[in-house]
PAZAPA-4460 file (N, C-alpha, C; in steps of 0.05 Angstrom, whole numbers, plus 32768, in hexadecimal, padded with zeros to 4 digits):
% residues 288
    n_x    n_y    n_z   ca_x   ca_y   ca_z    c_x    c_y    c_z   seq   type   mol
   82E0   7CA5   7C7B   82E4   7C9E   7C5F   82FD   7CAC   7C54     1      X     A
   8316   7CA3   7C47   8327   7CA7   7C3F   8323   7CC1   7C26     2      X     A
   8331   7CC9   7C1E   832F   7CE2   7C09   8343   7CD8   7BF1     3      X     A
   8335   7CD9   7BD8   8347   7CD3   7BC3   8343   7CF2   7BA9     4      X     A
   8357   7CFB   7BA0   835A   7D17   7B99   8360   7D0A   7B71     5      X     A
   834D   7D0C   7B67   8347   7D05   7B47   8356   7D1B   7B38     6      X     A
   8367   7D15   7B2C   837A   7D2B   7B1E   837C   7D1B   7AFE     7      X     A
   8365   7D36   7AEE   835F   7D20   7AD5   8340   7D20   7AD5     8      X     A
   832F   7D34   7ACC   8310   7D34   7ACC   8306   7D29   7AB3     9      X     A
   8318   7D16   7AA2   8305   7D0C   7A8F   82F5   7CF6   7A88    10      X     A
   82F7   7CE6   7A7A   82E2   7CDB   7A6D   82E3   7CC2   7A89    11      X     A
   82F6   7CB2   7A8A   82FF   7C9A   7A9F   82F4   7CA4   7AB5    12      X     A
   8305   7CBE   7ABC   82FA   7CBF   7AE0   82E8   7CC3   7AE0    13      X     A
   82CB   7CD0   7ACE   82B2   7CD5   7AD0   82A8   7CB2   7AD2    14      X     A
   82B1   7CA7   7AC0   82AB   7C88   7AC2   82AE   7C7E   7AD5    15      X     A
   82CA   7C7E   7AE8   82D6   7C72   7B00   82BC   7C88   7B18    16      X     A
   82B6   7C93   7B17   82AE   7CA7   7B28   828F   7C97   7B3E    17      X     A
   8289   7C8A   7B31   826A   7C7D   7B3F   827A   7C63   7B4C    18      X     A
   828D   7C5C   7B3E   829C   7C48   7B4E   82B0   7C4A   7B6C    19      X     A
   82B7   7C68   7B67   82BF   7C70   7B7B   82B5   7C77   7B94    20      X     A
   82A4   7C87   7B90   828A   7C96   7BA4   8286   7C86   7BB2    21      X     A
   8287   7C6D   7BB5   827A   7C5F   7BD8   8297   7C56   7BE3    22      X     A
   82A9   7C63   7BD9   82C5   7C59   7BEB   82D8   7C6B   7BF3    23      X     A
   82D1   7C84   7BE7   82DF   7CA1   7BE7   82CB   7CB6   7BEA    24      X     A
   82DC   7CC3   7BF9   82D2   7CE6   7BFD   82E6   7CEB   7BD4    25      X     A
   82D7   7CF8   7BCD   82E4   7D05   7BAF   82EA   7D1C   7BAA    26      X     A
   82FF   7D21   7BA6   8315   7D3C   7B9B   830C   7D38   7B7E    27      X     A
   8315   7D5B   7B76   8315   7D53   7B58   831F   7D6D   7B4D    28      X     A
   8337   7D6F   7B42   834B   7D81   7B3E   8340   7D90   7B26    29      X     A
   8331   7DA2   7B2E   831B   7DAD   7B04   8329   7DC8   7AFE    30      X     A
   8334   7DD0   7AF0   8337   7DEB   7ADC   8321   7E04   7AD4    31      X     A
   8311   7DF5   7AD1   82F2   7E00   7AC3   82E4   7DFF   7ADB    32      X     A
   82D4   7E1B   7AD3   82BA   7E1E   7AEA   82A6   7E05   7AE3    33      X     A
   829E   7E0B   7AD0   8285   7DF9   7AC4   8292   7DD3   7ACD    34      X     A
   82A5   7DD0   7ACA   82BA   7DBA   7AD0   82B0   7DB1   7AF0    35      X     A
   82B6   7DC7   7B02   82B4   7DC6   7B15   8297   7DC4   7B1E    36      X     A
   827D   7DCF   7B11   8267   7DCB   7B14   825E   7DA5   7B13    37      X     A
   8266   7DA0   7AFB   825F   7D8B   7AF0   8265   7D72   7B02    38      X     A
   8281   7D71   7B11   828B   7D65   7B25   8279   7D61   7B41    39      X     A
   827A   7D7E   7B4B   826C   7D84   7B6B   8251   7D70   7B60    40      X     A
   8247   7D7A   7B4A   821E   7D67   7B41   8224   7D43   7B45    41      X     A
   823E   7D3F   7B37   8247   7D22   7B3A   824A   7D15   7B57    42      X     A
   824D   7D20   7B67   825A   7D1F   7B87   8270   7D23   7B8F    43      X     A
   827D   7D33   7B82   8298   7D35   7B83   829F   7D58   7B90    44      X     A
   82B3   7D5F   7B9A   82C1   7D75   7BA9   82D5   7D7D   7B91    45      X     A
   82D0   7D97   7B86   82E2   7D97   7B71   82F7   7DAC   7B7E    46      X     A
   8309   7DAC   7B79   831F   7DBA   7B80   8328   7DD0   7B6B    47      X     A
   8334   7DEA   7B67   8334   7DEB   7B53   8356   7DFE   7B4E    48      X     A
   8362   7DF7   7B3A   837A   7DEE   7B2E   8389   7DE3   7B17    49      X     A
   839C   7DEA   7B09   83A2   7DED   7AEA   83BD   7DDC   7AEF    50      X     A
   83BE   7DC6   7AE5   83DA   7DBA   7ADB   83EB   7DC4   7AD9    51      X     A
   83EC   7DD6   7AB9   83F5   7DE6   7AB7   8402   7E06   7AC3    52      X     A
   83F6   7DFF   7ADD   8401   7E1C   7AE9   8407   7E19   7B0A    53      X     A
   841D   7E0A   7B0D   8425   7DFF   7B2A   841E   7E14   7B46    54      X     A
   8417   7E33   7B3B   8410   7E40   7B56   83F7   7E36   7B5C    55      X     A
   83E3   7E2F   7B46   83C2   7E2C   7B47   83BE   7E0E   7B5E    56      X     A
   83DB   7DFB   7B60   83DA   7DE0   7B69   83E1   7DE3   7B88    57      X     A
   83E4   7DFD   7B95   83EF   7E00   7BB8   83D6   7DEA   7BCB    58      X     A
   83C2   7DEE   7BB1   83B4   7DD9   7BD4   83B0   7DC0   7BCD    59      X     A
   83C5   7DB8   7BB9   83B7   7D9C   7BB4   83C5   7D8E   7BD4    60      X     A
   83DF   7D97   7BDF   83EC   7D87   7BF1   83D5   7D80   7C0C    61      X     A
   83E5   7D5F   7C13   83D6   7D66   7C28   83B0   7D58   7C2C    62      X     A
   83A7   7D5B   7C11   8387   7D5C   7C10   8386   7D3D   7C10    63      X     A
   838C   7D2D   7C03   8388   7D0F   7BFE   8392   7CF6   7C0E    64      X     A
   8389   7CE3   7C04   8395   7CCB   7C12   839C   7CB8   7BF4    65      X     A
   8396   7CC0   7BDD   8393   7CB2   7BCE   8395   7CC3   7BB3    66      X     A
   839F   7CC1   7B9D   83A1   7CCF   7B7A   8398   7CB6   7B6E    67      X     A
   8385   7CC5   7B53   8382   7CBC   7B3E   838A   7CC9   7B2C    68      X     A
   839F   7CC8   7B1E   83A4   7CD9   7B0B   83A1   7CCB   7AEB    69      X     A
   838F   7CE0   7AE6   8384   7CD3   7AC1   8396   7CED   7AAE    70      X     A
   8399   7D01   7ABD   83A1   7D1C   7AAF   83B7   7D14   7A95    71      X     A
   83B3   7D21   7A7E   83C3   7D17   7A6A   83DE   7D26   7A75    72      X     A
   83F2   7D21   7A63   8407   7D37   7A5D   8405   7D53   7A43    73      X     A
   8412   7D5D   7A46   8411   7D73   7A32   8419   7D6B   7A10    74      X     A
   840B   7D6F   7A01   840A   7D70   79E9   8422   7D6C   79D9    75      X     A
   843E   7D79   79E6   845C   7D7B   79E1   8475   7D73   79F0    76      X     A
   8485   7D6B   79E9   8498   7D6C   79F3   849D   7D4F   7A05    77      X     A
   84B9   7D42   7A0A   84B9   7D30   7A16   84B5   7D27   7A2C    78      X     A
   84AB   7D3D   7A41   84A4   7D2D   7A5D   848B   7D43   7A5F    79      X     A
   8485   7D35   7A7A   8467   7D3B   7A85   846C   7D4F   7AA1    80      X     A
   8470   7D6E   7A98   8471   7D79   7AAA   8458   7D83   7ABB    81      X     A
   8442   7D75   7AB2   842C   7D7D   7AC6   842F   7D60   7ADA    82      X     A
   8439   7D4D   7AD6   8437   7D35   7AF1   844B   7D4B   7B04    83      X     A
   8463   7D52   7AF7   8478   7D55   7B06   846C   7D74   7B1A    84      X     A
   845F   7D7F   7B0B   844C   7D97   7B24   843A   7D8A   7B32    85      X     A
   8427   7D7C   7B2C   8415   7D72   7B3F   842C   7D61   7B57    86      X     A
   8439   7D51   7B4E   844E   7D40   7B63   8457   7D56   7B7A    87      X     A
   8464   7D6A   7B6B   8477   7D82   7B7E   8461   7D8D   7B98    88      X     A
   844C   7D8C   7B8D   842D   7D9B   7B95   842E   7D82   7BB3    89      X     A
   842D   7D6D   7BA2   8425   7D4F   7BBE   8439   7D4E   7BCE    90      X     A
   8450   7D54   7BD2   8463   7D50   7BD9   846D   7D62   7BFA    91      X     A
   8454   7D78   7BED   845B   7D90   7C02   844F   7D8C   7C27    92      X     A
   8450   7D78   7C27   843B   7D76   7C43   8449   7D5D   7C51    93      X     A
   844C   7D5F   7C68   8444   7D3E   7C7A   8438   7D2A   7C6C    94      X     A
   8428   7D36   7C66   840E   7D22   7C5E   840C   7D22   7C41    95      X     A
   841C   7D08   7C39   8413   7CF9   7C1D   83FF   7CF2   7C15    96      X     A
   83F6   7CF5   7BFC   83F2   7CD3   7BEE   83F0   7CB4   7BF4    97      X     A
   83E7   7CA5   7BFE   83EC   7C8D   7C03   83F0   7C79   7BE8    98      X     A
   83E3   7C84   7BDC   83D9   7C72   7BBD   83DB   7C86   7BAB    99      X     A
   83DF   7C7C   7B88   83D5   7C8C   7B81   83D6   7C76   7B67   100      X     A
   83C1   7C79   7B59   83C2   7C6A   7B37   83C3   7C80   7B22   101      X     A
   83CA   7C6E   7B11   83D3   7C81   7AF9   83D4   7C75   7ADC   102      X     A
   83BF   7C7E   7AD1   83BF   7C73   7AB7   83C7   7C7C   7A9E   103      X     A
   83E1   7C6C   7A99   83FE   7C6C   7A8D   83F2   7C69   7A6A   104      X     A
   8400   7C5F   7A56   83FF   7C5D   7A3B   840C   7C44   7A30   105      X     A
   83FD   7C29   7A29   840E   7C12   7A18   8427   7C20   7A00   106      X     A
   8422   7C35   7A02   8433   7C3C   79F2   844E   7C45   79F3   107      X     A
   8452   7C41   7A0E   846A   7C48   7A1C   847B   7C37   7A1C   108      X     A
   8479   7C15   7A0F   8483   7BFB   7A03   8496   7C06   79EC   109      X     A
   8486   7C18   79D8   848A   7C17   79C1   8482   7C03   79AC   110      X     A
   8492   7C04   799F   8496   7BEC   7985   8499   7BCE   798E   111      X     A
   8489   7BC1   7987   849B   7BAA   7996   848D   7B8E   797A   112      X     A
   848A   7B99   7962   8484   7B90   794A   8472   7B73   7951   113      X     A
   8461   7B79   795D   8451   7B63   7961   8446   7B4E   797B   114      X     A
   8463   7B51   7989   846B   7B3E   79A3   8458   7B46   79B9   115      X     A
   8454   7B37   79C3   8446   7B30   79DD   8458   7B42   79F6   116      X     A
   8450   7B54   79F7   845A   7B64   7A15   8449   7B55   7A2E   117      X     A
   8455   7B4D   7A4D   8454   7B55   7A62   8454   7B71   7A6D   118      X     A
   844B   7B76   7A87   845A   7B91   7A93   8478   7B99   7AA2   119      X     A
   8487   7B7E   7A9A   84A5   7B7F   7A96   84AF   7B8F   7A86   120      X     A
   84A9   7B87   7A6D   84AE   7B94   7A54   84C4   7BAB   7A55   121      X     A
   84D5   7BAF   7A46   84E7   7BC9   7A4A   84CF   7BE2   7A3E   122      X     A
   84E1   7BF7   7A43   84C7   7C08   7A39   84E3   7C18   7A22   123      X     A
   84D1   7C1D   7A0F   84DF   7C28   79F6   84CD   7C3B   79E3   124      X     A
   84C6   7C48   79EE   84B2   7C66   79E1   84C2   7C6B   79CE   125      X     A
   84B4   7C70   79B6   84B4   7C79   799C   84AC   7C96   798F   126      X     A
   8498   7C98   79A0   848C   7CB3   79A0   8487   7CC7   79B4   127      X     A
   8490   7CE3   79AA   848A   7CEF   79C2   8475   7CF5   79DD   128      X     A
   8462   7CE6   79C8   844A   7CE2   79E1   8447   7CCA   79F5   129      X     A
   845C   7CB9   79EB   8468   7C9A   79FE   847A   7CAB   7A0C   130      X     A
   8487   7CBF   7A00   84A4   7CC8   7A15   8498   7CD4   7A2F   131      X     A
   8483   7CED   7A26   8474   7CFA   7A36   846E   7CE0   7A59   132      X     A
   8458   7CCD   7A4C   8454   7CB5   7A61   846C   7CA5   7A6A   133      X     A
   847B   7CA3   7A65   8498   7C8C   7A77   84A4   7CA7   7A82   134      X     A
   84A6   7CC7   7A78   84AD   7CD9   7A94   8493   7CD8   7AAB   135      X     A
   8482   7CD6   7AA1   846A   7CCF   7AB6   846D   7CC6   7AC8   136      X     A
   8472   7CAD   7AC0   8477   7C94   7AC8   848F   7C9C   7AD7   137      X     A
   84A0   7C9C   7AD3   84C2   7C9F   7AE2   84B2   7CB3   7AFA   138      X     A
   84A5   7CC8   7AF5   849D   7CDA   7B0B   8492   7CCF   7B21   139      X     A
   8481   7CC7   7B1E   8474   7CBC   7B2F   847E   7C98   7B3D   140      X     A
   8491   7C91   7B2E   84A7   7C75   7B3E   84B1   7C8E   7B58   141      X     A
   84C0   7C9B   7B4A   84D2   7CB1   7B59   84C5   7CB3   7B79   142      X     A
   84AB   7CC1   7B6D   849D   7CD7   7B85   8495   7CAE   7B97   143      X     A
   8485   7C97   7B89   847F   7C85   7B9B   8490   7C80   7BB9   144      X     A
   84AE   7C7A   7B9A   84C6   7C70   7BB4   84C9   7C7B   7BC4   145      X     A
   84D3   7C9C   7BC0   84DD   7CB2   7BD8   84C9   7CAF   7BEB   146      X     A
   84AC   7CAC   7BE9   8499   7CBB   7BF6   8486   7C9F   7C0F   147      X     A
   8489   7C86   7BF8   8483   7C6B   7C08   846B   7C66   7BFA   148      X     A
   845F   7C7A   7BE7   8447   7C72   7BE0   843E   7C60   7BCE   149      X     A
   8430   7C4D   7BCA   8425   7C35   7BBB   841A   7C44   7BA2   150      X     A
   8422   7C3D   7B88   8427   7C45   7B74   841C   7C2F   7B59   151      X     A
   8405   7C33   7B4C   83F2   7C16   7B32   83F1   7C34   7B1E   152      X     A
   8404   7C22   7B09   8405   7C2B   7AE8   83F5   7C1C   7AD8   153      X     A
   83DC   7C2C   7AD1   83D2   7C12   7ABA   83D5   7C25   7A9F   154      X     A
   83DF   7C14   7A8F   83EB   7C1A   7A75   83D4   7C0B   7A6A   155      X     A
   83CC   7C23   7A5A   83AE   7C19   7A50   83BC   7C1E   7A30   156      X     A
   83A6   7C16   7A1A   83B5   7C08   79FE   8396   7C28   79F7   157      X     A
   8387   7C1E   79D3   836C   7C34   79CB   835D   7C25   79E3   158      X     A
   8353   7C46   79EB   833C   7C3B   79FF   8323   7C48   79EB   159      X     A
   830B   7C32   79F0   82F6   7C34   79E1   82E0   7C2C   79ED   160      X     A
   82CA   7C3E   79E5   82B2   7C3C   79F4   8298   7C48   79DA   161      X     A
   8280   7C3D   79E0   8272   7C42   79C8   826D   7C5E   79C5   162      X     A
   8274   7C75   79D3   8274   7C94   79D2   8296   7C92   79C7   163      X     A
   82A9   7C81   79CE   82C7   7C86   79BC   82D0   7C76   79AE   164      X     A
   82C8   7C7A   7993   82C6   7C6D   797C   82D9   7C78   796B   165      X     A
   82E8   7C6F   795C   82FA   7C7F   7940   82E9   7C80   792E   166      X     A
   82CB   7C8B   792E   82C4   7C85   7910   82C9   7C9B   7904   167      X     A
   82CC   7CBF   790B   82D5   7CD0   78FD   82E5   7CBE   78E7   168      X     A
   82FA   7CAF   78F2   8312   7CA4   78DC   8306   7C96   78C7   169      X     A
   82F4   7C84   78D1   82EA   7C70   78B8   82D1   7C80   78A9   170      X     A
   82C8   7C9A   78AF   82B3   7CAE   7896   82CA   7CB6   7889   171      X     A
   82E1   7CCF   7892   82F4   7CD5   7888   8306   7CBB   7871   172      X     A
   8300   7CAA   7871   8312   7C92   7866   832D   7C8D   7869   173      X     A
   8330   7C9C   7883   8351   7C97   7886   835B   7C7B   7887   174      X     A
   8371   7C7C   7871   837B   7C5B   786B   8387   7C51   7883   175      X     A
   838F   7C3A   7888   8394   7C23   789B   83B0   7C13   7885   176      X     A
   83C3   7C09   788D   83D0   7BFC   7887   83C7   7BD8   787B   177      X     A
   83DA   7BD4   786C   83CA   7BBA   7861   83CA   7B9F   7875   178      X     A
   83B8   7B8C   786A   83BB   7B7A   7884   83D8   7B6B   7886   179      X     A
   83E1   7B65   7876   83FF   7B5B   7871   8414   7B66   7880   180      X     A
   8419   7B88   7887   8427   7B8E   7892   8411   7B9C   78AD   181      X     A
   8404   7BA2   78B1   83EF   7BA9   78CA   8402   7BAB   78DF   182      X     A
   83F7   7BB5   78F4   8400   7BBF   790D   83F8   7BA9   791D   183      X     A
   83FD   7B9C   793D   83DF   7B92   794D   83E1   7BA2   7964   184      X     A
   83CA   7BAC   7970   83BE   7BAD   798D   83AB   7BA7   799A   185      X     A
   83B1   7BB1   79B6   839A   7BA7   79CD   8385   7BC0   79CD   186      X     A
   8373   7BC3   79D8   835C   7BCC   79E4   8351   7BD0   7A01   187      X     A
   8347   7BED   7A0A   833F   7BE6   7A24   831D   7BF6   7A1F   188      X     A
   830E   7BE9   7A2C   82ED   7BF7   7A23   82F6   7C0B   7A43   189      X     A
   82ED   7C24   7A3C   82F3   7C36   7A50   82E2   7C3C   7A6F   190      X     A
   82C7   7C1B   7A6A   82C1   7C1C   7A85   82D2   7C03   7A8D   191      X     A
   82E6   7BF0   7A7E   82F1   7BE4   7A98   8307   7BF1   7A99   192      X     A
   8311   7C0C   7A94   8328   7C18   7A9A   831A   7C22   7AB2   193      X     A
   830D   7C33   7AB3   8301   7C40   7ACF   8300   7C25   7AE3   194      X     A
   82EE   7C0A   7ADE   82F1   7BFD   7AEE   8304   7BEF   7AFB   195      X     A
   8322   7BF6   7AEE   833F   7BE7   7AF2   8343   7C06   7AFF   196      X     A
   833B   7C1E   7AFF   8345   7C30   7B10   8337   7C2E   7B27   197      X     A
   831D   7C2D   7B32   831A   7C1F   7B48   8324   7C0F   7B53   198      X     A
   8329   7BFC   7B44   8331   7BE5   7B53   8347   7BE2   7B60   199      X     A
   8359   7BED   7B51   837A   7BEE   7B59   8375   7BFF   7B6F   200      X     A
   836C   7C18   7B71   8366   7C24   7B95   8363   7C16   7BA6   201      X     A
   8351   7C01   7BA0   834D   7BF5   7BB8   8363   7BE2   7BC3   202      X     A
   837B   7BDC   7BAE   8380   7BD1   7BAD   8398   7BD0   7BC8   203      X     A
   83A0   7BB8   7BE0   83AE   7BBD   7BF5   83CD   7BC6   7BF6   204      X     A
   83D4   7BBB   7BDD   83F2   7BC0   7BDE   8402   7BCD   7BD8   205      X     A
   8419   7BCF   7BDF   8432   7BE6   7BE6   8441   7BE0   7BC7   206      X     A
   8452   7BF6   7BCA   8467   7BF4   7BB0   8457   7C01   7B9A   207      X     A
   8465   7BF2   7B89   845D   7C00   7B6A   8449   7BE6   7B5C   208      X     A
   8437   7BEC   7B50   8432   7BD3   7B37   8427   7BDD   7B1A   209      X     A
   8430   7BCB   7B06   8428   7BDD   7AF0   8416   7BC7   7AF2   210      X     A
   83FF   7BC9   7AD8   83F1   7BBF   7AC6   83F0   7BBE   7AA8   211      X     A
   83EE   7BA8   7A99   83DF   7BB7   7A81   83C8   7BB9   7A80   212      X     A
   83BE   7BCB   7A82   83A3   7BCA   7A78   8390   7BCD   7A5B   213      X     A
   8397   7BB0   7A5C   837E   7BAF   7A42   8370   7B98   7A43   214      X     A
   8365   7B92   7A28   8354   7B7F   7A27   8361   7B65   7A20   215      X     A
   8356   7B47   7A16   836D   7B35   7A16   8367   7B29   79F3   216      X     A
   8364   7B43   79E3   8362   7B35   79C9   8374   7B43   79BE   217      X     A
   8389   7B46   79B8   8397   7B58   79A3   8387   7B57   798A   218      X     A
   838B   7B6D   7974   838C   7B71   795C   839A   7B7A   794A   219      X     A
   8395   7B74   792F   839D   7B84   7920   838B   7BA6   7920   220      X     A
   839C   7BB4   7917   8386   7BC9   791C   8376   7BD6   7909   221      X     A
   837D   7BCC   78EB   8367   7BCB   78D3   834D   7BB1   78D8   222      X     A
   8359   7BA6   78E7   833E   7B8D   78E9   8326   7B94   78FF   223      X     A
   833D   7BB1   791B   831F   7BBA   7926   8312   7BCA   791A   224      X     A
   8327   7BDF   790E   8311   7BEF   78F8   8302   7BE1   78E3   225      X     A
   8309   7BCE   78DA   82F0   7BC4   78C6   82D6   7BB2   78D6   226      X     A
   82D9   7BB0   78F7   82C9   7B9E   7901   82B5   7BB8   7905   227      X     A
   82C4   7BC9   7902   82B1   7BE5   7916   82A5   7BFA   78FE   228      X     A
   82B0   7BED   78E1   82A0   7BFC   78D2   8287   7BE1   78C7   229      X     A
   8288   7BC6   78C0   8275   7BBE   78C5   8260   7BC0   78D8   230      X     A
   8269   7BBD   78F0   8257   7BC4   7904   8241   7BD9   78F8   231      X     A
   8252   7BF8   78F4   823D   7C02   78F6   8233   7C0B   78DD   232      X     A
   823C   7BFD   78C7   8231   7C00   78AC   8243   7C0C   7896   233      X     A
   825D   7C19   78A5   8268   7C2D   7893   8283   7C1E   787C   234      X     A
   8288   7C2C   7867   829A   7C26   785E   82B4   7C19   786A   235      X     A
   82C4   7C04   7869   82DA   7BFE   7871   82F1   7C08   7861   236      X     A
   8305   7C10   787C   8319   7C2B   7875   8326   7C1D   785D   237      X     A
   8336   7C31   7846   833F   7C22   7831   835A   7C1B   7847   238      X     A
   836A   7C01   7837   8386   7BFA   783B   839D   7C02   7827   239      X     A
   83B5   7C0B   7832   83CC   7C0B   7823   83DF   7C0D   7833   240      X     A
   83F7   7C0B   781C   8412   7BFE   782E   841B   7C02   7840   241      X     A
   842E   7C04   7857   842E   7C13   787B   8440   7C28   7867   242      X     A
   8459   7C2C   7858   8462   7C43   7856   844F   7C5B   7847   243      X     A
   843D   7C58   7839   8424   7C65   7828   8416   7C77   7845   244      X     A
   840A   7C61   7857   83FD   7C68   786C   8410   7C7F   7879   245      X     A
   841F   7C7C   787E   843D   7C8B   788F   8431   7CA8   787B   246      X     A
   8433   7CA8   7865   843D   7CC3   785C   8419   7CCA   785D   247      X     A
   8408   7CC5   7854   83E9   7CCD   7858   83E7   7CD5   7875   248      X     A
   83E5   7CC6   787F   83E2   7CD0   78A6   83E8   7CE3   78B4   249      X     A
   83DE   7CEF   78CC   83F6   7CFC   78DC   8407   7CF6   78E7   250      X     A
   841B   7D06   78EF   842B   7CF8   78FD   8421   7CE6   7920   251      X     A
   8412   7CF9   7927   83FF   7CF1   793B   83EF   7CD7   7938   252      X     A
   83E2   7CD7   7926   83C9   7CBD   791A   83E8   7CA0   7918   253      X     A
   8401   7CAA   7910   840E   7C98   78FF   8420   7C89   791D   254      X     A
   8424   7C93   7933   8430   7C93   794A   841F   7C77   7954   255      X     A
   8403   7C7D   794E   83F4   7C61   7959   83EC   7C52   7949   256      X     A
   83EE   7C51   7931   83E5   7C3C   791E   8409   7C32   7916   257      X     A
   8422   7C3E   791E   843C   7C31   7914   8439   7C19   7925   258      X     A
   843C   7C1E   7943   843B   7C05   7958   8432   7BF1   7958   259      X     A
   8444   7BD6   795A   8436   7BC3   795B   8435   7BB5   7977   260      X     A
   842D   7BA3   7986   842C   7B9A   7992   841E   7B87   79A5   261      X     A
   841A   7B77   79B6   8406   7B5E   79BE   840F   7B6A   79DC   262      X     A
   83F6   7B6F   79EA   83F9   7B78   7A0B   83EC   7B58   7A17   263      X     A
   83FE   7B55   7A27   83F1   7B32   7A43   83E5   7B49   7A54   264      X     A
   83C7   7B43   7A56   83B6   7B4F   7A70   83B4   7B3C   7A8B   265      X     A
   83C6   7B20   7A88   83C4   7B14   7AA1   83BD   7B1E   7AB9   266      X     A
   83D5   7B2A   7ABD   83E2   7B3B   7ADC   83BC   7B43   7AE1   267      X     A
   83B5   7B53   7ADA   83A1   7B63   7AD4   8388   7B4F   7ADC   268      X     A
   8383   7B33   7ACB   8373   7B2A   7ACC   8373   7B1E   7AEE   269      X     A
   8392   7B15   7AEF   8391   7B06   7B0A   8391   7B1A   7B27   270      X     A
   8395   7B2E   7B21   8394   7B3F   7B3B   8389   7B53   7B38   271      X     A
   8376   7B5A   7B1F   8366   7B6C   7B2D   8350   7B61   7B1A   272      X     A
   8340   7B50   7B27   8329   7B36   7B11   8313   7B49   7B14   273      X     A
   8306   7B46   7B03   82E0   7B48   7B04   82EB   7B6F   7AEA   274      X     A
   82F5   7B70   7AE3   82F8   7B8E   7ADB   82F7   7B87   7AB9   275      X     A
   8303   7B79   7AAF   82FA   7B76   7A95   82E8   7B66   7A8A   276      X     A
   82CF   7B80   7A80   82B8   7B6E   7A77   82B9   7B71   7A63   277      X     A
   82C2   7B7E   7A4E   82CC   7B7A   7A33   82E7   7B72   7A25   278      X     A
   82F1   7B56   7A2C   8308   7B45   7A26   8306   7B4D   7A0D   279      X     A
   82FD   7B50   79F8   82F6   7B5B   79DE   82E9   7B6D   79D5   280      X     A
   82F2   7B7A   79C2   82DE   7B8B   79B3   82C1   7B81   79A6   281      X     A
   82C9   7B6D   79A3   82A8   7B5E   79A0   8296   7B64   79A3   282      X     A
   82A0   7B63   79C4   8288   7B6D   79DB   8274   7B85   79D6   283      X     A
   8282   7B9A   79D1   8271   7BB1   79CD   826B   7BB3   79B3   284      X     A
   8276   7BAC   7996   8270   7B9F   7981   8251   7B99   7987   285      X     A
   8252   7B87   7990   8231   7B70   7991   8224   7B89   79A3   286      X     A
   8227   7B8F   79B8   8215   7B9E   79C7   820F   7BBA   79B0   287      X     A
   821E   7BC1   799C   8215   7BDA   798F   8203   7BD1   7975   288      X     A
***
């Protein structure tokens, strides 16, 4: 059985994790003791090692046949110097990586005021947390080419699941832009993100491929928050104008509600099928 080394212990790879187990021996790169407890109970081999601290990463080389990397970037600054340690870490051995996926950010498009993106798309980050993911991204093109290894970006859009909900925002009443000028996006429910990270492992082929991964309904994004405060009874967020919203917001909150944009999940649908079972937010809507 092949060995795949999980770099990234959260919410997804716990999800991806039962999907994995009958096709992989499992690594799992943890920080935390208790981290590492929680893993070994799951079936997993936890390894243990800090992003943040490239001496703690000497044994990642070498151990795998396969990366999943979910691991965010750091909070600051424009690139992602924890890919670029873990990479230096894979690098050190004979023995590569064959694969590795990596789940990237729709946000790494930018602005694109509405339009229908492909995974052609130029990429035009706006924010420093898009900048952070396209150095990601560039890292790991880099390390594929040099190294020969087969390389799936899925650029996932809000991932949501009935445990990841924005309702803090809609008790707090944080305003939403009006519908007239509104934002639109896509959606991914965060068990077919885990199940598009399975799947792409298995997947046979060489080179690079991105994805988008999401769902195939765009929105406005005052229309999911008001679907998701009916749903569950609560007030719907007040509206006002996008520059009003701009100055109320954070700058953080304002980075993902500025963006507009329409993601095509074709690619997605046609080559890696059976993974999205929530084409809509509907879906889990009705089921809640």
């Amino acid at each position: 059985m092949r060995t795949l080394l999980i770099i990234g212990t959260g919410d997804i790879a716990r999800r991806a994790l039962p999907l994995l187990l009958p096709h992989w021996r499992i690594l799992a790169l943890t920080r935390r003791p208790e981290t590492a407890a929680q893993w070994r109970q799951l079936g997993a081999r936890p390894v243990p090692g800090d992003l943040d601290d490239a001496r703690s990463l000497g044994r990642l080389a070498g151990l795998a046949d396969a990366v999943l990397y979910t691991a965010p970037p750091p909070e600051c600054g424009n690139t992602d110097p924890r890919m670029r340690k873990a990479l230096s870490q894979l690098a050190k051995t004979g023995s590569l990586p064959q694969q590795i996926v990596y789940i990237s950010t729709s946000g790494v498009y930018g602005n694109a005021d509405g339009k229908l993106l492909d995974e052609c798309a130029p990429l035009r980050p706006t924010s420093a947390r898009a900048h952070r993911r396209v150095d990601a991204e560039h890292a790991l093109r880099s390390f594929a080419i040099a190294h020969g290894s087969a390389l799936t970006i899925l650029r996932a859009p809000g991932i949501y699941a009935a445990e990841r909900l924005p309702v803090t925002r809609l008790l707090n009443g944080t305003p939403l832009i009006d519908a007239a000028e509104d934002s639109i996006g896509n959606h991914i429910h965060a068990d077919d993100l885990a199940r598009l990270c399975a799947a792409a492992l298995q997947q046979p082929h060489g080179g690079i491929r991105v994805y988008n991964a999401c769902d195939s309904q765009p929105l406005p994004v005052g229309q999911w928050y008001d679907k998701l405060a009916d749903t569950l009874g609560y007030p719907r967020a007040p509206r006002l104008p996008r520059d009003e919203v701009r100055r109320q917001v954070s700058p953080g909150l304002w980075s993902f509600l500025a963006e507009s944009r329409r993601l095509s999940n074709a690619r997605v649908l046609r080559e890696l099928p059976g993974c999205i079972h929530y084409p809509t937010v509907d879906e889990l809507l009705r089921r809640l």
